[in-house]
N, C-alpha and C positions, 0 to 999 in steps of 0.2 A: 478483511474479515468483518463477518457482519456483529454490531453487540448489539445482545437482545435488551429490550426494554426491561425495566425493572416492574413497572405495572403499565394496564393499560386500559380505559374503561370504551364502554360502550352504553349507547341507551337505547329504551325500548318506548314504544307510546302505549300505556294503557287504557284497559275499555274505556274507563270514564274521560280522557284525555289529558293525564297525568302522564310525566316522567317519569322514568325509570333508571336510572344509572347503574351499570352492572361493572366492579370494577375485578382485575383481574392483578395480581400481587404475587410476581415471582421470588422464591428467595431457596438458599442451601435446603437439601432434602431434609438431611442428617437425622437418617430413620426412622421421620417423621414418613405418613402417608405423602403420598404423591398429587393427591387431592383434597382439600379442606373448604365446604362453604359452611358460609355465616349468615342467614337471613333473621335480622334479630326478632324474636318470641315465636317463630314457625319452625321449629326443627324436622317439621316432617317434608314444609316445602325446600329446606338443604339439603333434605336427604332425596328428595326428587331433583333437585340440581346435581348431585353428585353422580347421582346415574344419567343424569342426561350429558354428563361430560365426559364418563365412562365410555357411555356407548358412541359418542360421536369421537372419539378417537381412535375406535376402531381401525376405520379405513388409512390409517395414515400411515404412510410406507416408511418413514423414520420414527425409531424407536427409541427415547432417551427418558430415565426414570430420577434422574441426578439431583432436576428440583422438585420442589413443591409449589403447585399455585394453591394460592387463598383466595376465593371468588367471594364478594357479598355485594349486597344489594342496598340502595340508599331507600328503599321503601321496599312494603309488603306487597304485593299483587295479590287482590284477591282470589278467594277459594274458585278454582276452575279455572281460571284464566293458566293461558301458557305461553302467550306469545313473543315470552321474555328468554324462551329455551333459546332460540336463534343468537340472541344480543350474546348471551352467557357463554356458548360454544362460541361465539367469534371472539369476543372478548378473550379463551382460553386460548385459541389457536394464535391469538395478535402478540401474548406475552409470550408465548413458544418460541414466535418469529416464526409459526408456521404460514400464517398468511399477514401481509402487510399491508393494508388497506393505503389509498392516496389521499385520505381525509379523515375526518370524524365520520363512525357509525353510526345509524338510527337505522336497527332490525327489529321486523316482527312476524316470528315465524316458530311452527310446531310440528313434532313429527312422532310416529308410533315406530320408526323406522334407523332411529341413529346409528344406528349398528351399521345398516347398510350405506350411510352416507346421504340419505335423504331424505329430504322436506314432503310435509305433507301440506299444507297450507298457512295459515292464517287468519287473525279472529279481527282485523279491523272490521268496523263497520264503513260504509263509504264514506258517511261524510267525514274521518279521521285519516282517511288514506287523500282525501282530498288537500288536508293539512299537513301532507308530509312534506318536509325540504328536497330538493334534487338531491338522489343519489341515496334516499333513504331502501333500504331491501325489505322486501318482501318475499316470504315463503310460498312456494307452490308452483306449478308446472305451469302458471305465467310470470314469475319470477325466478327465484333461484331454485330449482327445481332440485338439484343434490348439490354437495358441498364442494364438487371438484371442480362444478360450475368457477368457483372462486381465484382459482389459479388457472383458468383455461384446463384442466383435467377433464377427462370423461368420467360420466358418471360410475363409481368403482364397484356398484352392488355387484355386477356380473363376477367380478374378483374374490367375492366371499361365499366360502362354505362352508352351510350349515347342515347337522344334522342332528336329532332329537330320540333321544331314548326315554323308558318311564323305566319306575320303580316303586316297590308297594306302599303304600303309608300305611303303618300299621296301629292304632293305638288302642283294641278292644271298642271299638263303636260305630256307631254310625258315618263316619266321617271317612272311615276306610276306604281306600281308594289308591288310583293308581297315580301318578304323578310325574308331568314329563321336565325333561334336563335336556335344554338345546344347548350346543358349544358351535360358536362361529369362528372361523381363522381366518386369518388377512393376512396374504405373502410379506412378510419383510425386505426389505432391500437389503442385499448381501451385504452383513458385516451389522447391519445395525439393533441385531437382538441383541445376543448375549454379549458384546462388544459394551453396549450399553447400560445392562444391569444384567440382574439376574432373571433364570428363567422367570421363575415366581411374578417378579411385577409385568412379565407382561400379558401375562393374566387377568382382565378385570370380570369381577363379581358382582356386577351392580344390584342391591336389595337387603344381602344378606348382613349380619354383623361380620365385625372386623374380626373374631372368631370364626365363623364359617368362611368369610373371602379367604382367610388363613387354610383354612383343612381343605378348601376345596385346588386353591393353587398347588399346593404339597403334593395333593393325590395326581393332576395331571401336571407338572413338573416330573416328577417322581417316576411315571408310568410312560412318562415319553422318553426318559435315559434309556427303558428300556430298549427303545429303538436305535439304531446304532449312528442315525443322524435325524432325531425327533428336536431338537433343541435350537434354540436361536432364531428362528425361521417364519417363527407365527407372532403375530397379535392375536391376543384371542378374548371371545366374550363368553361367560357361561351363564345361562338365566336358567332359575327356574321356575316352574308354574306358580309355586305357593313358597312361600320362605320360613313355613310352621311347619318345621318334621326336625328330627334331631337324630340322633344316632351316626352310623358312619353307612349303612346300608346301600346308599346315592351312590355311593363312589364307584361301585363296578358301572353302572349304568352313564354315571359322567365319565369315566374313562374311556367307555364305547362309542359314547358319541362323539369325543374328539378324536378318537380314532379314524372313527368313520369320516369325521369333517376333514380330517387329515391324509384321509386315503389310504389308509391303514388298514382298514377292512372290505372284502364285499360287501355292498348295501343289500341288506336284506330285500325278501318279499315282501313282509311285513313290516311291523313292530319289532325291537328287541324291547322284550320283558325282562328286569335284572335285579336281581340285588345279591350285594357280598361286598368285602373290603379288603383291605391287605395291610400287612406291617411291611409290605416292603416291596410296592410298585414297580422299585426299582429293577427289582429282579423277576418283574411281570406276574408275581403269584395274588392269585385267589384265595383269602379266609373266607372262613365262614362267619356269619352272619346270627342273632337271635333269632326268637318267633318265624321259624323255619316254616312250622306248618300251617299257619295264618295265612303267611305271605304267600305259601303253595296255593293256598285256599283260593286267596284274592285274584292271583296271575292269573288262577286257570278259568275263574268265574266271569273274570273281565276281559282275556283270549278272543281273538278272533282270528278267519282263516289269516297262515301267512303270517302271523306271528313266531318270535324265537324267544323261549322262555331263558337264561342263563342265569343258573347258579355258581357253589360253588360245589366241586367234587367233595368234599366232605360232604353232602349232603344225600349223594346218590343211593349211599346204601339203606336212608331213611326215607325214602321218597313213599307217598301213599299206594297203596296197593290200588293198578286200574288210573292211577295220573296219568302215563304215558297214553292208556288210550283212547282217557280222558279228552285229552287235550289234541289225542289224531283222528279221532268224531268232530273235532271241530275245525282241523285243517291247520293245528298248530305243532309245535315240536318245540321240545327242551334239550339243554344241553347241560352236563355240571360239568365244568369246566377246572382245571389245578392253577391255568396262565393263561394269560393271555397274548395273544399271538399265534393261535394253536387252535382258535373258534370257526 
């Protein structure tokens, strides 16, 4: 029986050709988050490391929510630099005992892609890569090109599906618009979802407050019992465009798009255009939603062909006089909907 390390660090070389030590501190959960980093006077650079451990956990076919790692950094990297994301995710995967390296680490590597499992490059300049030790890692498709690379695994992006829905933002101004909610899933290995925690954590929300990762887990938790085997089965990531909207209106629209990543629905022509909420997922229902006729306004203004407008059926008997045919001059169609599962 393998025992996991208690901590584990890793370092990174930065631009100017400073150290970076990135240390990685497992211990009991005990309902505490699953993730905690420290970069001391940068909270917005821990809050950019927590999503980049978020999403680079995606692709991983064991699921266990029991501990908590503490990630912090023995210096600040300055503003832009990223090449410390690499060191961090391995350092997080080393305390897991997800990947066991044969030596000390020195990584420097950055990706717009964690979710899928892969590296996009690297910010050394040559002459810094000229001073690396043997065995130091480099990001990019002449290095470690995805993270499976690391165990002899194939790259796992092909293994993830995603798809993306929008929904109105509405707040009387300018700024009105439509606003998309992508959900990514990654197969689990039989036994290891719900075996391991609850639905909920294996859910991540990288961006939002610990408030919305909460309402957002709930709503697709919740809406996937409605499936009669929805549960255990996914890692999943939810992102959205902008993280300034408030309200509960997202939730039909992210429910659709895990749906969809889930294989749960036919993929539209277009777009699904959505908004509505539920008290009770579970049972696949549809409420209704505020500022009804804003959001009609927005949908139909910002429609293109091939698009699916979805409300909720409370709403059908108040719909504008001339929307329907609104919206089929321009090659689009709505639906108000009671449940979902039924679209």
């Amino acid at each position: 029986m393998t025992t996991l390390p208690v901590s584990a660090q890793t370092r990174s070389l930065l631009a100017d050709g400073a150290v970076l030590t990135v240390t990685a501190t497992r211990r009991a959960r005990a309902n505490r988050a699953d993730i905690k980093c420290s970069v001391a006077g940068a909270p917005a650079l821990a809050e950019r490391l927590s999503q980049v451990l978020r999403l680079a956990r995606h692709t991983e076919a064991r699921f266990d929510s029991r501990d908590q790692v503490v990630l912090s950094f023995d210096a600040t990297p300055a503003a832009g630099e990223r090449d410390w994301e690499l060191a961090a995710v391995l350092a997080d995967r080393m305390v897991r005992g997800v990947y066991q390296p044969l030596g000390p680490v020195l990584a420097n590597g950055w990706s717009d892609q964690w979710q899928l499992g892969r590296i996009d490059g690297h910010q050394l300049a040559p002459a810094l890569i000229d001073q690396l030790p043997p065995g130091a890692v480099l990001g990019g498709a002449a290095g470690l090109a995805h993270l499976g690379m690391l165990t002899g695994r194939p790259d796992q992006a092909s293994a993830v599906s995603s798809a993306r829905t929008w929904f109105p933002l509405h707040s009387g101004g300018i700024n009105d618009r439509l606003c998309w909610v992508e959900v990514s899933v990654y197969p689990l290995d039989a036994g290891a979802g719900a075996a391991a925690g609850e639905e909920e954590d294996s859910i991540g929300v990288p961006g939002l407050d610990l408030l919305g990762q909460s309402a957002v887990r709930a709503a697709l938790a919740a809406a996937r019992r409605f499936d009669a085997h929805g549960v255990g089965r996914w890692r999943s990531v939810v992102r959205f465009e902008t993280t300034q909207f408030q309200g509960t209106s997202w939730e039909l629209a992210a429910v659709m798009a895990d749906r969809l990543a889930r294989g749960r629905e036919c993929v539209p022509v277009g777009r699904i255009l959505a908004s509505g909420c539920s008290a009770d997922w579970q049972a696949g229902r549809v409420d209704s939603v505020e500022a009804r006729e804003p959001k009609l306004a927005l949908m139909l203004a910002q429609a293109v062909a091939g698009d699916r407008l979805l409300v909720p059926a409370a709403w059908e008997g108040a719909l504008p006089d001339g929307l329907r045919e609104a919206l089929a001059a321009r090659g689009a169609s709505i639906a108000c909907v009671a449940r979902i599962g039924m679209i």
